[in-house]
N, C-alpha and C positions, 0 to 999 in steps of 0.2 A: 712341128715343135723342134725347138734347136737348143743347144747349150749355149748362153753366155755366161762368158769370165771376166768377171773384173778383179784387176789388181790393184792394189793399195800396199804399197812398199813392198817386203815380202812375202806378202800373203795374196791368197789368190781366191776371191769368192767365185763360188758357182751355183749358176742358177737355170733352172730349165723356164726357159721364154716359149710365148705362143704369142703370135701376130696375128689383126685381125682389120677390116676395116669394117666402119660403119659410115656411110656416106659420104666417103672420099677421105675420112681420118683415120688414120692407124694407133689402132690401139692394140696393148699390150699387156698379159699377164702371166707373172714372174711364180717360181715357185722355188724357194731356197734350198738347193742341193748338200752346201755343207762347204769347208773352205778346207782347201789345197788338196783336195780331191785327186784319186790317180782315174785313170778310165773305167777301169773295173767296180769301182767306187759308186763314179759316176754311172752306169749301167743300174749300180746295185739301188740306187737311187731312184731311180728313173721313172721306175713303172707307177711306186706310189702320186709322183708329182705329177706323172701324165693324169692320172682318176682323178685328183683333184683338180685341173686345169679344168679338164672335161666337164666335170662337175659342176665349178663356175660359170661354164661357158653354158650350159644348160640352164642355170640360174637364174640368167643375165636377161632383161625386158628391153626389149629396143624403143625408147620412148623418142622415138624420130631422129633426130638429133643424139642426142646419145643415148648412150648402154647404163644400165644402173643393175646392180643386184638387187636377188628381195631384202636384204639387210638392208640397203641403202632407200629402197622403197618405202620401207617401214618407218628408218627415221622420218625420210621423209612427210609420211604420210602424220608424223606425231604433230605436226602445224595447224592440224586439222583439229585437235582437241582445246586450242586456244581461240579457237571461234564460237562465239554465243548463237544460237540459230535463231535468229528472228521473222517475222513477218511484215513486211507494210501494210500500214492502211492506206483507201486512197489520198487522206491527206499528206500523209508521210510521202508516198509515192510522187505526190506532187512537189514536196519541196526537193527531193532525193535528184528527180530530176530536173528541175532549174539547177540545183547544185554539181550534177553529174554534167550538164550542158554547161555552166559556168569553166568547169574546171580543166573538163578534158580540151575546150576552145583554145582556151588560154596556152594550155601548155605548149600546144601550136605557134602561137603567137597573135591570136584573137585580141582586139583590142574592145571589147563588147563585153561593160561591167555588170555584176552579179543582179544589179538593181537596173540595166538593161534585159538583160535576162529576163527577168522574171517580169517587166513588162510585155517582152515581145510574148512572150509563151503565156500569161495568164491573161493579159488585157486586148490580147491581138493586135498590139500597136503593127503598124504597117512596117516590113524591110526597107531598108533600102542601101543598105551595103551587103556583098559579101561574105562578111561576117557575120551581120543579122541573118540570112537568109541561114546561115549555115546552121545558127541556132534553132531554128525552127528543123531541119533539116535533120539532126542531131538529136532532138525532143522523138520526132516520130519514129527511127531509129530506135531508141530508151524504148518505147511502147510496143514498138513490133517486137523487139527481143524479148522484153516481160510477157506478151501474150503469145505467141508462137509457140507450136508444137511441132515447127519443120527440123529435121534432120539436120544434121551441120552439113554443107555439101557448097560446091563454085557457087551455084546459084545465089545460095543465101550470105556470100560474102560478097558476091557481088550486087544482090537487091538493097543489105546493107550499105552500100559506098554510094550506090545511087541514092538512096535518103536521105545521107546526109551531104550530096553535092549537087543534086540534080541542080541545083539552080543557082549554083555558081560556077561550074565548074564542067566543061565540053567535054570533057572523058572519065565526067561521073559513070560508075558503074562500069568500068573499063580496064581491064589489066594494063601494065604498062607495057611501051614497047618502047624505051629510052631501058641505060641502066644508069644506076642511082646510088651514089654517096652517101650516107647519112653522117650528119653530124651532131653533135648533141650543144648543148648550148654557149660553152666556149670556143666553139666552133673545132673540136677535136672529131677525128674520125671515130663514129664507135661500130662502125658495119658496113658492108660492102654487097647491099641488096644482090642474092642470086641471079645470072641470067636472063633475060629474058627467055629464055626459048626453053628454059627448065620452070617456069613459074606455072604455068596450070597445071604441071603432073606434078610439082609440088602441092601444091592447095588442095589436090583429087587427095593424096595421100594424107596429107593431113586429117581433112574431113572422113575420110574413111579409118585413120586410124580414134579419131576420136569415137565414131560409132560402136567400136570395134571395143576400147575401153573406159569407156566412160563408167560403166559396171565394174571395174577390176581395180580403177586409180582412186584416190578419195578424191571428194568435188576440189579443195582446195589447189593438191596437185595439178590435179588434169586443166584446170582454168588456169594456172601459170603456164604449164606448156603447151597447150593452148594459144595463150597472147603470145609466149617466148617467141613460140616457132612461128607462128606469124609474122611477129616484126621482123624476125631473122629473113624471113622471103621476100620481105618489103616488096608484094605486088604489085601496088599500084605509082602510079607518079605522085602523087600527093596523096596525105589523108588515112595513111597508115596507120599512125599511131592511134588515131579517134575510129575506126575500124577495126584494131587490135583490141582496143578496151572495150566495145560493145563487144567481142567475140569473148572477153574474158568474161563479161558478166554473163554474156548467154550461159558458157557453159555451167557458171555458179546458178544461174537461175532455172536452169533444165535439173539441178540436181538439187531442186528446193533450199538452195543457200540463200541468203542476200546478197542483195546486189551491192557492189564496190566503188566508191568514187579513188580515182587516184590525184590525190590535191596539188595544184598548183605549187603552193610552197614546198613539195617534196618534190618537184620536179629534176632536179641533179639524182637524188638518189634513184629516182626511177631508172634514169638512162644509163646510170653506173651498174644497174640488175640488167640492163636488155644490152651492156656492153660484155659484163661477165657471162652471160650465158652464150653471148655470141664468139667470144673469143676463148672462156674457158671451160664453158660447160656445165658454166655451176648455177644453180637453179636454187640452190638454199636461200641465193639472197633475192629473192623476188619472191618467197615464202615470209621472209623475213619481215617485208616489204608490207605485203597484203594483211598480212596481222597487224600490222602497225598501222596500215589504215583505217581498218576496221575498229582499231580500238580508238581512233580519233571519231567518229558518228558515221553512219549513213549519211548524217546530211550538212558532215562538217567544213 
């Protein structure tokens, strides 16, 4: 812990700083000592701001990415009281997911409309692109997440990438070993996929941190950072995004929530939550987000 001063004309604040990182970022907390302070002052000052730094710093939950307080956990966690708990039935289920495979294609850039959809996945009409295949790929995905009682862990993020590409796509079910740009639909940069060579002891951590709190976070939270921190890894070469939102519903469906579509037509706002969390850290808005999807249908 050190003293900063800052000056502003002739005045001099001071403040006792502590510096810290969390995953390569340095973060800081300040505790205001009092202005134009002589040394003995500052001394006399001291000892209370250090208990308090401490205090904070003991407080603070490392939610992978970043550090939050229980305060800040709490607000967070109030997102969770604007959600209605519902159940599907298997009808419901079925249309949730043509609509769930409709949307999250799309936002890819699937050109396979909602009334193809729902032929290929109810009538068995035959593939034959790509994008159909992907659909059906996508559907069984939906169904292994809703009935699965496995553990989040590499495996099942990678069992998930290979169901929805096995059959288009040579490095279904494959970490990447390129690194990757992402852009969002203006073709702006919103992320700069981690490493290759750091991406599977990312995903271990991940998976183990979610084991770890899935009990402690409410479902709401923890299924945002969840998806965040996934797309933040962007592990594979393609297919990210449609592997990050089964990983989001998994973990709202392991914790008896509903399942979530994230809709086509809100597609900017999406990438504007997975740009803020990746550049500032803030996760409100992809709480924001998820309630506002949710008060649009399960199956809208």
């Amino acid at each position: 812990m050190y003293v900063e001063k800052r000056k502003q004309g002739d005045k001099t604040k001071c403040y006792l700083t502590h510096s810290y990182k969390i995953r390569g970022r340095t973060r800081k907390i300040r505790r205001y000592l009092g202005l134009n302070l002589s040394e003995t002052e500052i001394n006399a000052c001291r000892k209370a701001a250090e208990v308090s730094i401490l205090e904070e710093l003991d407080a603070r939950k490392d939610l992978l990415k970043i550090s939050l307080t229980k305060k800040e956990i709490l607000k967070l966690n109030e997102y969770d009281s604007d959600i209605q708990i519902v159940h599907l039935d298997p009808l419901q289920w079925q249309v949730f997911t043509e609509t769930f495979v409709y949307n999250t294609n799309a936002i890819e850039g699937s050109t396979v409309s909602f009334n193809e959809v729902h032929a290929i996945l109810k009538n068995n009409t035959n593939p034959r692109t790509d994008d159909e295949l992907e659909s059906i790929g996508v559907a069984e995905a939906v169904e292994y997440v809703r009935n699965t009682g496995e553990d989040m862990s590499l495996s099942l993020i990678l069992k998930l990438h290979g169901m929805c590409f096995g059959g288009s796509k040579s490095f279904a079910g494959k970490l990447r070993d390129v690194e990757v740009i992402i852009r969002d639909g203006r073709g702006m940069i919103v992320h700069q996929g981690i490493p290759v060579s750091e991406i599977e002891r990312e995903l271990t951590e991940l998976a183990v941190w979610y084991n770890e709190n899935r009990d402690e976070v409410k479902p709401l939270l923890l299924a945002a950072i969840v998806h965040n921190q996934f797309e933040y890894i962007h592990p594979f070469e393609d297919g990210n995004g449609r592997v990050g939102r089964l990983l989001l519903n998994y973990a709202l469906l392991q914790q008896e929530y509903p399942p979530i579509n994230i809709l086509l037509e809100d597609r900017s706002k999406y990438y504007e939550c997975l740009r803020l969390y990746s550049q500032e850290n803030n996760l409100e808005s992809t709480l924001e987000l998820l309630v506002d999807q949710y008060s649009k249908g399960l199956t809208g």
